[in-house]
N, C-alpha and C positions, 0 to 999 in steps of 0.2 A: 584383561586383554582389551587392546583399543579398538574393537572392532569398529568401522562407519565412522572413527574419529579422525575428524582431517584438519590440520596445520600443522604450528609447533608453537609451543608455549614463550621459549625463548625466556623462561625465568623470570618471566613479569604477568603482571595480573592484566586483563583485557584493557582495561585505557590505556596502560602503559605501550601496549604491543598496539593498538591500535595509532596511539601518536607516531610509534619508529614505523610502523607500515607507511603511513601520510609523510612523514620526513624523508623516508629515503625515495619515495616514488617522486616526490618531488625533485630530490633531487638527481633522481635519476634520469626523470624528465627535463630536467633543466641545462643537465654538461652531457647525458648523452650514454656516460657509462660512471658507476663508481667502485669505489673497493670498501668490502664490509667482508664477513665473514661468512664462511659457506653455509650456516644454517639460518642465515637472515636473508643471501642473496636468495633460495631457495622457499622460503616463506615470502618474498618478496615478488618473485614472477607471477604467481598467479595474479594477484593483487594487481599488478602494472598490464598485465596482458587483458584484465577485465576490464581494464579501464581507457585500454587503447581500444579493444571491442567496442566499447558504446560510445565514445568519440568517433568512431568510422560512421554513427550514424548522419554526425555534422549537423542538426538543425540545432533549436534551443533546448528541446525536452535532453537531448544529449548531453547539452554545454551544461544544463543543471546537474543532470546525475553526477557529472562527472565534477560540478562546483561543491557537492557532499564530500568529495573526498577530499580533493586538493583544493586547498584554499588561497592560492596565490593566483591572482587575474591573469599576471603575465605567462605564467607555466602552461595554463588552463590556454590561453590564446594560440600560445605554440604549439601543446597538443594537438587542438582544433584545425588549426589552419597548418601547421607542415607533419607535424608526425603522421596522424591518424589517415590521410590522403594516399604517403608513401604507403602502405598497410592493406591501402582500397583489395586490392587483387589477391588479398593473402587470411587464408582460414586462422593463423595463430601461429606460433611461434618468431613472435616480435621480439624474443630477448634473447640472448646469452648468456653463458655462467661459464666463464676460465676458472679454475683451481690454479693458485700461485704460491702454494705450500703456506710453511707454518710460519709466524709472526714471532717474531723474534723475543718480544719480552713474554709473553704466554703461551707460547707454544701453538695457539686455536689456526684452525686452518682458514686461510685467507683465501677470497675469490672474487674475481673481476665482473659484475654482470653489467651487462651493455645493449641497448638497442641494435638491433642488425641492420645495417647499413640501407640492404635493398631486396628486398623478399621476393 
């Protein structure tokens, strides 16, 4: 039983899940919404939601925690200065997850998650 065990494995060994957690937070962060698959969008909210939390802090000790993760300056800067602001007034749920059915060549189910607009 999994008791007290939380994420998902995603079929890869922890570097490997740690790189596609960094990758798509990036790029989540970068266009705003993307499409992946429902049990990565899903393993992926927390991840972007903790990292929008310690960006609301805004000073430097913030901007570093948050340069452990995402390693692109310009991503890191956008964070900082417009995401994490819109957010100020808001406890957490900064993302969304649409379901848009099954993907044509393997059947896995697809799903849209995206930053909320204005919380």
């Amino acid at each position: 039983m999994r008791h007290l065990r939380s994420g998902r494995k995603l079929s890869r060994s922890s570097s490997h899940r740690t790189a596609l957690a960094r990758a798509q937070a990036t790029a989540l962060l970068r266009h705003g919404r993307i499409k992946t698959t429902v049990a990565k969008a899903k393993s992926l909210r927390p991840y972007v939601e903790k990292l929008i939390t310690t960006a609301k802090g805004g000073d430097l000790h913030a901007r570093r925690l948050v340069l452990r993760e995402i390693h692109d300056q310009v991503v890191v800067r956008k964070l900082m200065d417009e995401i994490a602001p819109r957010y100020q007034s808001v406890a957490g749920g900064y993302t969304r997850i649409y379901k848009l059915g099954t993907r044509r060549g393997d059947g896995i189910q697809e799903a849209l998650i995206e930053l909320v607009a204005e919380a």
